[in-house]
LUMBAKE-142962 format. One line per 3 residues: number of its first residue (from 1); their letters; for each residue y, z, x of C-alpha. Coordinates in steps of 0.1 Angstrom, whole numbers, always signed. Example, Ala and Ser with C-alpha at 12.3 -4.5 7.8 and 13.67 -1.06 7.14 Angstrom:
REM LUMBAKE-142962
1) AS) -45 +78 +123 | -11 +71 +137 .
***
This chain:
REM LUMBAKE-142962
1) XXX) -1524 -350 +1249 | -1554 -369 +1259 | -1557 -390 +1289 .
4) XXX) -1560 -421 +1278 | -1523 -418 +1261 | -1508 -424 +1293 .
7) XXX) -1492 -459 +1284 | -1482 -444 +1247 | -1468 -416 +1262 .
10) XXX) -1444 -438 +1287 | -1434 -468 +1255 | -1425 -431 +1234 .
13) XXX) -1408 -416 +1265 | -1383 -451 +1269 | -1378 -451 +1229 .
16) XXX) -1368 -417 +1225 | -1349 -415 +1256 | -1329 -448 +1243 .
19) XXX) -1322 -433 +1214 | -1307 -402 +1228 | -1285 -411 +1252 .
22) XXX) -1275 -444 +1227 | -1288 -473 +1248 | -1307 -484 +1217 .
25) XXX) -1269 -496 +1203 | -1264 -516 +1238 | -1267 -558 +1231 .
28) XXX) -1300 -570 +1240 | -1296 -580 +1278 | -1280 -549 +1283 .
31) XXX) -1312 -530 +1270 | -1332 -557 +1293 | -1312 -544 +1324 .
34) XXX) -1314 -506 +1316 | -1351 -511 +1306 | -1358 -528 +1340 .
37) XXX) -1342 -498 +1360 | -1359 -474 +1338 | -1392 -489 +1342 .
40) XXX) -1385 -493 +1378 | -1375 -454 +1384 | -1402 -442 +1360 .
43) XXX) -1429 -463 +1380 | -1418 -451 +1412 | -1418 -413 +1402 .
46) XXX) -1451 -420 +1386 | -1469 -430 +1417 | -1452 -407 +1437 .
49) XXX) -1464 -377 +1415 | -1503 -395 +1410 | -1501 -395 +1450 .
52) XXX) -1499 -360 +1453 | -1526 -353 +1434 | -1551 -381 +1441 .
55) XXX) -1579 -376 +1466 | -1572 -399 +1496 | -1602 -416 +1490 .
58) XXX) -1594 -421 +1454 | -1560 -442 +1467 | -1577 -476 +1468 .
61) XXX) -1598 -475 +1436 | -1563 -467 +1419 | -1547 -496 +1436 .
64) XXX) -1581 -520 +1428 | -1574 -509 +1388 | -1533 -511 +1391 .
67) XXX) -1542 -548 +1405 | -1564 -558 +1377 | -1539 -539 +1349 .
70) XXX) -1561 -524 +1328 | -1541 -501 +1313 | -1573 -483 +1300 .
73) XXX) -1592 -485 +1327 | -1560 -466 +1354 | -1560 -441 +1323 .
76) XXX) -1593 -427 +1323 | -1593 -431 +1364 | -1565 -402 +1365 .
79) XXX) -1578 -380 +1335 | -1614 -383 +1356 | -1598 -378 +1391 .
82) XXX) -1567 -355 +1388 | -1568 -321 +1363 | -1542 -324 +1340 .
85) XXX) -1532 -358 +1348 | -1517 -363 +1311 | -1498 -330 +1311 .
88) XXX) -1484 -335 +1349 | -1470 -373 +1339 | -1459 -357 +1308 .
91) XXX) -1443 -329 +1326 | -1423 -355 +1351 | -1411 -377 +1324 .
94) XXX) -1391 -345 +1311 | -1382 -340 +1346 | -1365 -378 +1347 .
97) XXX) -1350 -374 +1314 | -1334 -345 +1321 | -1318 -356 +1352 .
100) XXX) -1307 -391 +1337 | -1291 -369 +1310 | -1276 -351 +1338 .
103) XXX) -1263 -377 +1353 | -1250 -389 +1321 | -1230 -363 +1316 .
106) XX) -1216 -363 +1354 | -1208 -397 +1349 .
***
């Protein structure tokens, strides 16, 4: 997976999960709703993980390129700064899927 797939890989992460768990037969404001908490629990799991593994010093050049939302640009400033940065998001998007599924089932 290469690094700067990071915003593929999160769009092909909602779609399939949607599909899965049938949220892609829900009327369109219901989709809007479950894609805002999605994108809301996703993001926060996201930076949580990224601040693990981001030098300290690296913290404000991230925030610097979240601010100015080059989706490119915060790409290839995790592949260059944290090892594996594709494969750990990767790897906590399973992690969030399987406990929404979870949770799905537990009602």
């Amino acid at each position: 997976m290469a690094e700067d797939n990071v915003e593929n890989v999160l769009q092909e992460f909602q779609n399939q999960l949607f599909v899965e768990l049938g949220f892609d037969k829900f009327s369109p404001e219901e989709k809007v709703a479950v894609e805002e908490k999605l994108a809301k629990l996703v993001n926060d799991r996201l930076i949580n993980l990224i601040l693990i593994y981001l030098p300290e010093e690296g913290v404000a050049e991230l925030d610097e390129k979240i601010s100015a939302g080059n989706q490119e640009e915060i790409a290839k400033f995790l592949g260059d700064n944290i090892p594996g940065a594709a494969e750990k998001i990767a790897n906590e998007l399973l992690e969030i899927r399987s406990e929404i599924i979870e949770k799905m089932k537990n009602g």
